[in-house]
C-alpha positions in Angstrom: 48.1 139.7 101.6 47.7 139.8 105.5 47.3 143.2 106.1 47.4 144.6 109.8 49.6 141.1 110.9 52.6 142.0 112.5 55.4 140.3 111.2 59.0 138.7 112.3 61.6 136.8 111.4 62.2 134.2 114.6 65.6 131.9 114.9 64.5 128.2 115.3 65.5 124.8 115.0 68.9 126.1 113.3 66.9 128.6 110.9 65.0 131.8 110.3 61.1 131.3 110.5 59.4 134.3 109.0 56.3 134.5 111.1 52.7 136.7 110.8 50.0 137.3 114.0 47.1 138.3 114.4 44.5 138.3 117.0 43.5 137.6 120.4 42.2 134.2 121.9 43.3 130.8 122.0 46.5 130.2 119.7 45.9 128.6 116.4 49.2 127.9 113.9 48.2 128.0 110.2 50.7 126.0 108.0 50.4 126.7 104.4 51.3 124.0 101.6 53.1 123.4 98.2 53.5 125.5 95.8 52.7 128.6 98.4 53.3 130.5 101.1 51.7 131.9 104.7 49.4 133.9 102.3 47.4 131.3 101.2 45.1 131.9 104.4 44.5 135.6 102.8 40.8 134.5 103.3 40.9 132.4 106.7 43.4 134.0 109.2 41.5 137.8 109.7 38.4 135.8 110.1 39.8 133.5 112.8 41.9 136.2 114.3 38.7 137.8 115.3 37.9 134.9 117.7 42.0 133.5 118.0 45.8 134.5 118.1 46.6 133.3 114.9 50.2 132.6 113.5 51.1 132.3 110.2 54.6 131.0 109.4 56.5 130.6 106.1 58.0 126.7 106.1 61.8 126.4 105.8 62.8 126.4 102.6 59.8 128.3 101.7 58.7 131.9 100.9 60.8 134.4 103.3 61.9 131.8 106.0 65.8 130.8 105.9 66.7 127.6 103.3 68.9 125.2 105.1 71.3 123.3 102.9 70.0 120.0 101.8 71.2 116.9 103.7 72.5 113.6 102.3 69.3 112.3 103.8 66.9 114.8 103.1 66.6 115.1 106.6 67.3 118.9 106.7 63.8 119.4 104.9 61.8 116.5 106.5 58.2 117.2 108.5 60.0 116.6 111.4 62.6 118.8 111.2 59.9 121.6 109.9 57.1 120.5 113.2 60.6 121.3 115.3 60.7 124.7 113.8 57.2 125.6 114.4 56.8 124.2 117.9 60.1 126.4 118.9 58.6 129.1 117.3 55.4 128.9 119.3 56.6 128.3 122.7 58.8 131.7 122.0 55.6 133.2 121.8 54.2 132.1 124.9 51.9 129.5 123.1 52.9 126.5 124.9 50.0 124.3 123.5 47.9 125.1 120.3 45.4 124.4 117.8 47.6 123.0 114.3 45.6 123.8 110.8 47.9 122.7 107.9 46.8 122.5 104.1 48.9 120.5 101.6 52.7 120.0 102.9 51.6 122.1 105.9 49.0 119.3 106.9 51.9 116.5 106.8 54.5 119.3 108.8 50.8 119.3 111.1 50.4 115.6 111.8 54.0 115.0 112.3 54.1 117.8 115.1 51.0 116.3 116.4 52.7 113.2 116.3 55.9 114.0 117.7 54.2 116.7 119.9 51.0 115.2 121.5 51.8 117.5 124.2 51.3 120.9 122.3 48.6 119.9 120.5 45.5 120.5 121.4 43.7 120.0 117.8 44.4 119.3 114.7 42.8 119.8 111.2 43.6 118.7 107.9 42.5 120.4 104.5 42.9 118.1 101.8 45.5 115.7 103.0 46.1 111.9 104.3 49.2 110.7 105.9 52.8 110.6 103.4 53.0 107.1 104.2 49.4 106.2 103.0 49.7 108.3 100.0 52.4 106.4 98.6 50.4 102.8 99.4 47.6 104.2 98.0 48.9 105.5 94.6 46.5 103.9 91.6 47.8 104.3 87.9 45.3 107.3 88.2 46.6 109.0 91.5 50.2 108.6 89.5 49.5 110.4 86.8 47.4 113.6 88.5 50.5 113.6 91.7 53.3 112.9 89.6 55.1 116.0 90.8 55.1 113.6 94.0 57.9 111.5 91.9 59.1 114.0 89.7 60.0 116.5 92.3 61.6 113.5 94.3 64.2 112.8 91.2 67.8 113.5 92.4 69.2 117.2 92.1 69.6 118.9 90.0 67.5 117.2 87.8 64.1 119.2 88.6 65.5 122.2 89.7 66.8 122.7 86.4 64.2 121.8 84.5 61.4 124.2 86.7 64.0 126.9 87.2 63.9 126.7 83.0 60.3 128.7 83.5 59.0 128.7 87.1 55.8 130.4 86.4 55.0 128.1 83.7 55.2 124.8 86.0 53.6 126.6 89.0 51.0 128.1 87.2 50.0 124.8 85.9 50.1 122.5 88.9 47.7 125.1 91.0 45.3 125.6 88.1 45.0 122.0 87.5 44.3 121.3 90.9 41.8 124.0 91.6 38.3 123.5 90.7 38.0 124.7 86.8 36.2 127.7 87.1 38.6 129.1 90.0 40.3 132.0 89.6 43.6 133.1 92.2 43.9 136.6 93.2 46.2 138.2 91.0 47.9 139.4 94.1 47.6 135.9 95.7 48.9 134.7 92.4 51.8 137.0 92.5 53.0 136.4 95.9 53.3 132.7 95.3 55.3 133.0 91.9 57.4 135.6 93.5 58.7 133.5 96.5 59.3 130.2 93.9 61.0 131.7 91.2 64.1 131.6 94.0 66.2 128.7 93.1 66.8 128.3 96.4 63.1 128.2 97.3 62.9 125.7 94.4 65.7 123.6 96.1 63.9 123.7 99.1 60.8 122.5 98.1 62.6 119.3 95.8 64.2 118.8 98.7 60.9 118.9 100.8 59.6 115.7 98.1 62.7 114.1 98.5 62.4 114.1 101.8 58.5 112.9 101.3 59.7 110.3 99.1 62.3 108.5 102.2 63.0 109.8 105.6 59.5 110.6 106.0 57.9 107.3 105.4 60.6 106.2 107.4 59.1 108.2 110.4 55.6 107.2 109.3 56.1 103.5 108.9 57.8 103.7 112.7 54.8 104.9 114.3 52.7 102.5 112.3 54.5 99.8 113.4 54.8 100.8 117.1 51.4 101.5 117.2 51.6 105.5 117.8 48.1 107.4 117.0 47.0 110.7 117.1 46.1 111.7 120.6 43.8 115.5 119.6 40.6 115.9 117.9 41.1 116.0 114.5 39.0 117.8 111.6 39.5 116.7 107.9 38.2 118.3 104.8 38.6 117.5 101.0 38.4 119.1 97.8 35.2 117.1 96.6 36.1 118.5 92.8 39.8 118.1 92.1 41.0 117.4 95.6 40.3 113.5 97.4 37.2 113.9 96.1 38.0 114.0 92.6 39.2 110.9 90.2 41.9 108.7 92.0 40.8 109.5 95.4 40.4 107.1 98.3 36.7 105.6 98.0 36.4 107.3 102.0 39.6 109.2 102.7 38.5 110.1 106.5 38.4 106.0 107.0 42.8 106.3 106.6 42.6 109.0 109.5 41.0 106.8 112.1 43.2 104.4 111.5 45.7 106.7 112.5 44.1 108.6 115.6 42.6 107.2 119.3 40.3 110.3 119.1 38.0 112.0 117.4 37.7 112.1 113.7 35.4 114.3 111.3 34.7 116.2 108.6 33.9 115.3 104.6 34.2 117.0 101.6 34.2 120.4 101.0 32.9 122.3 97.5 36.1 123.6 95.9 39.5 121.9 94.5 42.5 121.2 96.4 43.1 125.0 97.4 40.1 125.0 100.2 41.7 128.0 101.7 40.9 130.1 98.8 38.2 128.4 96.8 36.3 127.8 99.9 37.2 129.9 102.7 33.8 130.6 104.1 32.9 126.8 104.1 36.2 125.8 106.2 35.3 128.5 108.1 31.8 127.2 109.7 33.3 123.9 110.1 36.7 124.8 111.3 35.5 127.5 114.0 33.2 125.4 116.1 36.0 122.8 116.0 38.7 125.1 117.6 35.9 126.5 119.9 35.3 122.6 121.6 36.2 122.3 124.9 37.4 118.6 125.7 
């Protein structure tokens, strides 16, 4: 789906990153989300590769990146353990500080590397996602029901993996069209890619393992910087699905209201006119927000 990125698979962290680029400019690192892969910026990364040096990884445990055995504490597949990954992978390119873009699970691997990185990043934006931590305080009867993969996923193994691994396509297919706006269509070669790289029980694994880890070690690592006080140091840029995404029924009243909470910098954005898939259902609207963003000097 990227044509003309180079590709290659980098050792990091204890794993193999499988890594696209692009582009010349500033470094920007695109994190894709749940349930997808680096190709979900089909629509964003030749655009910003005309301006930046773009990198597109595939998260551990996802896609064509290595899948570490899960840990007793889910700590093997937590954000912080994924931001390691990604921040070893960078500085092996030369990119010793960087511009983070992360949608889904890639925006909470993005604010934990922000977090745990303040150093190497230089901005940060969010599509469609508040902090793990918040989520979870925030969950409404309503919020339960449309994010109950958040607990069902989260359920001990192999509980889910058996059960998705019954008819993969099925259950993926239905999450992403539910939360994409209702008259969105996926590229069929989009579509494929995705289904492809999660029909792998060991991708499936992964990603349980990922919401296990989202349901424990990482609120663990949120509620620690909450309570000492740690912020976001970069400029950050947040946009939601105003359809099916924070927008949408069960959303936060004023979702960028939970990121200043968490940052000592600057905070903007709003909603966007798509679902939860912003990437795809509105690339050329991220794109005139996000690319004066990553052009501001400080």
């Amino acid at each position: 789906m990227l044509d003309g990125f180079m590709t290659k698979v980098m050792t990091a962290n204890g794993t193999e990153i499988f890594v696209r680029s692009a582009g010349n400019g500033d470094p920007v690192l695109l994190i894709h989300g749940f349930p997808q892969t680096g190709d979900c910026w089909h629509k964003i990364a030749p655009a910003l590769a005309e301006k930046f040096t773009v990198i597109v990884p595939d998260l551990r445990g996802y896609g064509a990146s290595g899948k570490p055995a899960p840990s007793p504490d889910h700590a093997a597949h937590s954000k912080r353990e994924m931001a390691r990954d990604l921040v070893e992978v960078m500085g092996a390119l030369g990119h010793q500080s960087f511009s983070v873009v992360g949608h889904d699970r890639g925006a909470r691997v993005g604010f934990r590397l922000c977090m745990d990185h303040p150093e190497r990043a230089k901005r940060f934006c969010s599509l469609d996602v508040i902090p793990t931590l918040d989520m979870w305080e925030k969950m409404d009867l309503s919020g339960a029901v449309g994010g109950f993969h958040w607990s069902y996923l989260a359920q001990p193994s192999p509980v889910p993996e058996t059960m998705i691994g019954n008819d993969p396509d099925f259950f993926y297919r239905y999450l992403m069209r539910k939360w994409a706006a209702p008259d969105f269509v996926f590229e069929p070669g989009a579509m494929e890619a995705y289904l492809k790289a999660m029909r792998d029980p060991a991708v499936i694994e992964g990603t349980c393992e990922d919401y296990r880890a989202g349901a424990t070690i990482d609120v663990t690592h949120d509620r620690a910087d909450r309570e000492e006080g740690r912020t976001l140091s970069c400029p950050l840029l947040f946009m939601f699905g105003a359809v099916r995404g924070f927008g949408g029924p069960g959303g936060p009243a004023d979702p960028l209201d939970t990121w200043r909470e968490w940052s000592s910098s600057t905070v903007e954005g709003g909603p966007a006119p798509s679902g939860h898939f912003l990437p795809e259902e509105a690339p050329e609207f991220v794109l005139t927000k996000l690319i004066p963003f990553l052009l501001q000097t400080d």
